[in-house]
C-alpha positions as CSV (number, residue, x, y, z in Angstrom):
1,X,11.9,71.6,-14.7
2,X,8.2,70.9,-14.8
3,X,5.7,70.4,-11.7
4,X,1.9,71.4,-10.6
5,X,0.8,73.3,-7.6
6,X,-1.9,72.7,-5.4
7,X,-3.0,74.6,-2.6
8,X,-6.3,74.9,0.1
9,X,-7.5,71.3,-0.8
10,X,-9.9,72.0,2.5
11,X,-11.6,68.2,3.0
12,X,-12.9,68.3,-0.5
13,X,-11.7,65.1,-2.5
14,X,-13.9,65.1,-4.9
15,X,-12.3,68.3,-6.5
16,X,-9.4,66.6,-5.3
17,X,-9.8,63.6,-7.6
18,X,-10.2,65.9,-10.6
19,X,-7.0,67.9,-9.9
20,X,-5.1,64.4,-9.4
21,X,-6.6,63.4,-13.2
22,X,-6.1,66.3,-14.3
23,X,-1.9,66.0,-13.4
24,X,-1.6,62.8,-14.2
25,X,-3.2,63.4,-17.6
26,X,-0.6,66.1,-18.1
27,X,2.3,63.4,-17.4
28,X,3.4,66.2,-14.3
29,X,5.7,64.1,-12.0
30,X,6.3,66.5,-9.4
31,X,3.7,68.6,-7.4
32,X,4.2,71.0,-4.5
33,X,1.2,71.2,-1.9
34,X,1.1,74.5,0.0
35,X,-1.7,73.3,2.9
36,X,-4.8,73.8,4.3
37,X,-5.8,70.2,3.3
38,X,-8.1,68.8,5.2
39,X,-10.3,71.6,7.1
40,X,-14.0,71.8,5.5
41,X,-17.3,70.1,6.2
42,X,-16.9,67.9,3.3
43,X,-14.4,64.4,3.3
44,X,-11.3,64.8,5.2
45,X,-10.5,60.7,5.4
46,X,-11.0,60.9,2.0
47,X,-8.4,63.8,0.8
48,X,-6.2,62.4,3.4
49,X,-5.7,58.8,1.9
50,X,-5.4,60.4,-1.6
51,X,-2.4,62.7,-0.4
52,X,-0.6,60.9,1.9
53,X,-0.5,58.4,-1.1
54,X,1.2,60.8,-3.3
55,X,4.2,61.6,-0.7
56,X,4.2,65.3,-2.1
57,X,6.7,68.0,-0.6
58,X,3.7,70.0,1.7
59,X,4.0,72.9,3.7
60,X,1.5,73.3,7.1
61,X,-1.3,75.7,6.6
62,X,-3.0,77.8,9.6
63,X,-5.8,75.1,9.4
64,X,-3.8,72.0,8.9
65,X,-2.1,74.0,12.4
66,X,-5.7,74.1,14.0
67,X,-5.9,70.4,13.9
68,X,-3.0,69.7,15.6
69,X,-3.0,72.4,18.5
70,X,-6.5,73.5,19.1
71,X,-8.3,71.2,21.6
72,X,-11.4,69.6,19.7
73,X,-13.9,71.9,21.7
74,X,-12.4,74.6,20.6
75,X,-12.3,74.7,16.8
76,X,-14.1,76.1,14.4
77,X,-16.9,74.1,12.5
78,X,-15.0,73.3,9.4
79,X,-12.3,72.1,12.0
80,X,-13.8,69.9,14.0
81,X,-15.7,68.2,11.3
82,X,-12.8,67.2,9.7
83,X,-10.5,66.4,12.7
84,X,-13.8,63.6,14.3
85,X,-13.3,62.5,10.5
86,X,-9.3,62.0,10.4
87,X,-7.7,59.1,12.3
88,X,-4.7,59.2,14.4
89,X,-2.1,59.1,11.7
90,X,-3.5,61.8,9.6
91,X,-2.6,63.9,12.1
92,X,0.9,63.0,12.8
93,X,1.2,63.3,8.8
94,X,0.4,67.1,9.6
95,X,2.8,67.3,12.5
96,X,5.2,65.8,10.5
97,X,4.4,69.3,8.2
98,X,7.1,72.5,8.2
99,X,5.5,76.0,7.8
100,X,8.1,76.5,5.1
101,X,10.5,74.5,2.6
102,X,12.4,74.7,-0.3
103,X,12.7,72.6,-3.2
104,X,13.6,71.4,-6.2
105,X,16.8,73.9,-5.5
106,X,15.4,77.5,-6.2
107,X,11.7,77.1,-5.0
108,X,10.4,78.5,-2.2
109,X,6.9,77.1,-0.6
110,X,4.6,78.0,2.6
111,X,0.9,78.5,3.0
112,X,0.5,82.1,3.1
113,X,3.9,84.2,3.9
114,X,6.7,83.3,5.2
115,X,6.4,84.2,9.0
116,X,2.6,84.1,9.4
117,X,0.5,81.7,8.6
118,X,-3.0,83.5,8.6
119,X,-1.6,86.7,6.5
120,X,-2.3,87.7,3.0
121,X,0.7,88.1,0.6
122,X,-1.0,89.4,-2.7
123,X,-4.2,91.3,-1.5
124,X,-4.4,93.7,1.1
125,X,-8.5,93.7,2.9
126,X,-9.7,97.1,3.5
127,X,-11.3,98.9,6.2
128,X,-14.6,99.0,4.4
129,X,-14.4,95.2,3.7
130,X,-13.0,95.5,0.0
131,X,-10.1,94.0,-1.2
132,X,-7.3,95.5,-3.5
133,X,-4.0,93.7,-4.9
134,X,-1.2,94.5,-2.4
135,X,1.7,96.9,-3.9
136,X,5.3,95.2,-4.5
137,X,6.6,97.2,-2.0
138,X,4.4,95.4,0.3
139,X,5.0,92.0,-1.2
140,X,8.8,92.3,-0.7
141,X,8.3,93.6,2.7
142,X,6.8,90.1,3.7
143,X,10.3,88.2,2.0
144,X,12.3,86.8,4.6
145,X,15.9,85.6,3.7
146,X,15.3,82.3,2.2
147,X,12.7,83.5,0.2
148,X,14.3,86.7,-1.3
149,X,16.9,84.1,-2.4
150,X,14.5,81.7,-4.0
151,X,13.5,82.1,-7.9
152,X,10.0,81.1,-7.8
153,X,7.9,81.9,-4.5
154,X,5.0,79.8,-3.9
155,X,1.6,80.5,-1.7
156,X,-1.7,80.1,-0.9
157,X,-4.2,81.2,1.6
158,X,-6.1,83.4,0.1
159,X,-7.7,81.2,-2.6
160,X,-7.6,83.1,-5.5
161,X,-5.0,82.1,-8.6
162,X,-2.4,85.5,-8.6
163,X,1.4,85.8,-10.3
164,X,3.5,88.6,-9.5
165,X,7.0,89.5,-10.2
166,X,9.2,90.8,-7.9
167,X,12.2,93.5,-8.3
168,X,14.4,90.3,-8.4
169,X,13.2,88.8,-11.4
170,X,11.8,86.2,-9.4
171,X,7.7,84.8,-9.6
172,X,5.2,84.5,-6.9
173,X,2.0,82.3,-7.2
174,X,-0.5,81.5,-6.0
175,X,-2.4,78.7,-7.3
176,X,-5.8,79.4,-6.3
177,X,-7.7,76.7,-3.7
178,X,-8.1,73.2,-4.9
179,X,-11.4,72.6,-2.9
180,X,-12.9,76.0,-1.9
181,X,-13.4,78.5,-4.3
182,X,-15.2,81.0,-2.1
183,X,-15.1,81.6,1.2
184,X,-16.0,84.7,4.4
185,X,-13.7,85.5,6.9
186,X,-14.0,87.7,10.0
187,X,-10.5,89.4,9.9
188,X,-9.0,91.4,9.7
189,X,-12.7,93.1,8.9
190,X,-15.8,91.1,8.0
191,X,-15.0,89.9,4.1
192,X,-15.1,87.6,1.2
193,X,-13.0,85.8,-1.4
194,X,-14.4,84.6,-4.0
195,X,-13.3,83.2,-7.7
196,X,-16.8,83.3,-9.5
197,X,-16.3,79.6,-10.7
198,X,-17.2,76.4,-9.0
199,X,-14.1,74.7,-10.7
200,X,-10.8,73.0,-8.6
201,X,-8.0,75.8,-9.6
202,X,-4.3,74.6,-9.7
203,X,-1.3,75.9,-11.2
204,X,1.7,74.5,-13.3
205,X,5.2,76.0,-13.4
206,X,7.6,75.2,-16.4
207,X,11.3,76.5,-16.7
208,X,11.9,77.7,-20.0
209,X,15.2,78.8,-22.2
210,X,13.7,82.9,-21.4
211,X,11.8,82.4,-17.8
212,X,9.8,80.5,-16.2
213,X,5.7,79.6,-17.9
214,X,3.1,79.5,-15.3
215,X,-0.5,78.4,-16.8
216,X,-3.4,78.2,-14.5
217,X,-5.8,75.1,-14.9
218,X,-9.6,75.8,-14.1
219,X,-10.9,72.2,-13.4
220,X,-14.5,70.9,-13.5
221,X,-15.5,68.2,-11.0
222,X,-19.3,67.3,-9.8
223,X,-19.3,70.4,-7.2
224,X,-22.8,69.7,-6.8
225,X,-21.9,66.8,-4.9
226,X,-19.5,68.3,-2.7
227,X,-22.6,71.1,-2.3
228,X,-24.5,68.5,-0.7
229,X,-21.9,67.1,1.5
230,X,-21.6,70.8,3.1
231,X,-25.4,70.9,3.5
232,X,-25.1,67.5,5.1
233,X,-23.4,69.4,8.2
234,X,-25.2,72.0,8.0
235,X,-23.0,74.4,6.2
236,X,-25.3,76.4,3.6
237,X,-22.5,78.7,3.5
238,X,-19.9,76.2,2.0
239,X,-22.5,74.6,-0.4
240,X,-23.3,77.6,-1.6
241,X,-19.9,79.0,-2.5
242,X,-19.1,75.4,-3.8
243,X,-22.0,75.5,-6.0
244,X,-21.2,78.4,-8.2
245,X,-17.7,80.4,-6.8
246,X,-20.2,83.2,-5.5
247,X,-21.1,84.5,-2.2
């Protein structure tokens, strides 16, 4: 069993485009999608056509759940520029969406845990805005049953590339974000995430005779491009974290 993982896409289809040459390059024929596709001020028609294409298994993430249940005047900026950008039946694709699934038999898939949408799995953000790698006692404290059952645990969220292994035997990954490489968040404390490379991260899981190989692929795209379609809303913020991984 081969297949790719993608994750936090957020409106950018230009890295998009990359990731989808890079897997098809690679002969994968199966790829897992873990949400937060099309939230960003970037191209959200764009990254919808190439998914929906594909037919992927995807899990909802918290922004994906934005779109559909937040009224338009109240999201956020990176929301609202990519719902007036989606048309009606991008949006039923992310209805359509469960917070969780499992595939391929033994994998579990959601978008940051298993019963919260918004939480961390693999970091933990301090009081004094720092972050540290969670413990495994606090990974295994976010399993719910399906997932303590599940060989390989997938997530994302938090947009930076992580493996752990749990007391089980069994892998969880993240795959880092597809499309946003840095970002600043408000809770639970004022922080930032950021990878220190502009390049689209994904990750590919292989089962072999001993385990299962995880490699993560560090993909160059034109990010100055998608730098200038954040500044073109007005999102210096987003270009600059696009440009180089920093913030």
């Amino acid at each position: 069993m081969r297949f790719a993982v993608i994750a936090d896409v957020h409106g950018n289809a230009l890295a998009l485009k990359a990731v989808l040459a890079d897997i098809d390059h690679r002969a994968i024929a199966h790829v897992v999608n873990l949400g937060d596709v099309f939230s960003g001020p970037l191209d959200a028609r764009s990254t919808a056509e190439l998914l929906m294409s594909r037919d992927w298994p995807t899990v909802r993430g918290n922004h994906d759940r934005y779109l559909i249940e937040q009224n338009p005047a109240d999201m956020g900026p990176s929301d609202r520029v990519a719902y007036d950008q989606l048309r009606p039946e991008h949006l039923d694709w992310l209805r359509s969406l469960p917070a969780t699934r499992t595939v391929y038999d033994d994998v579990y898939a959601c978008h940051a845990t298993p019963r919260d949408d918004t939480r961390y799995w693999m970091e933990r953000v301090m009081a004094d805005s720092t972050i540290r790698q969670a413990t495994l006692a606090e990974i295994e404290a976010e399993l719910d049953h399906e997932a303590a059952h599940a060989n390989i645990i997938l997530c994302g969220h938090t947009h930076i590339p992580r493996v752990a292994r749990l007391s089980s035997g069994a892998l969880l990954i993240n795959p880092g974000s597809a499309g946003c490489p840095a970002y600043d968040d408000t809770e639970p404390v004022p922080h930032i995430m950021q990878t220190g490379t502009p390049n689209a991260s994904y990750a590919i899981v292989e089962k072999q005779e001993v385990g299962w190989d995880v490699s993560f692929r560090s993909v160059p795209y034109d990010h100055n491009a998608a730098a200038s379609q954040a500044r073109a809303q007005g999102r210096d913020d987003w270009a600059r974290g696009l440009e180089n991984g920093w913030l």
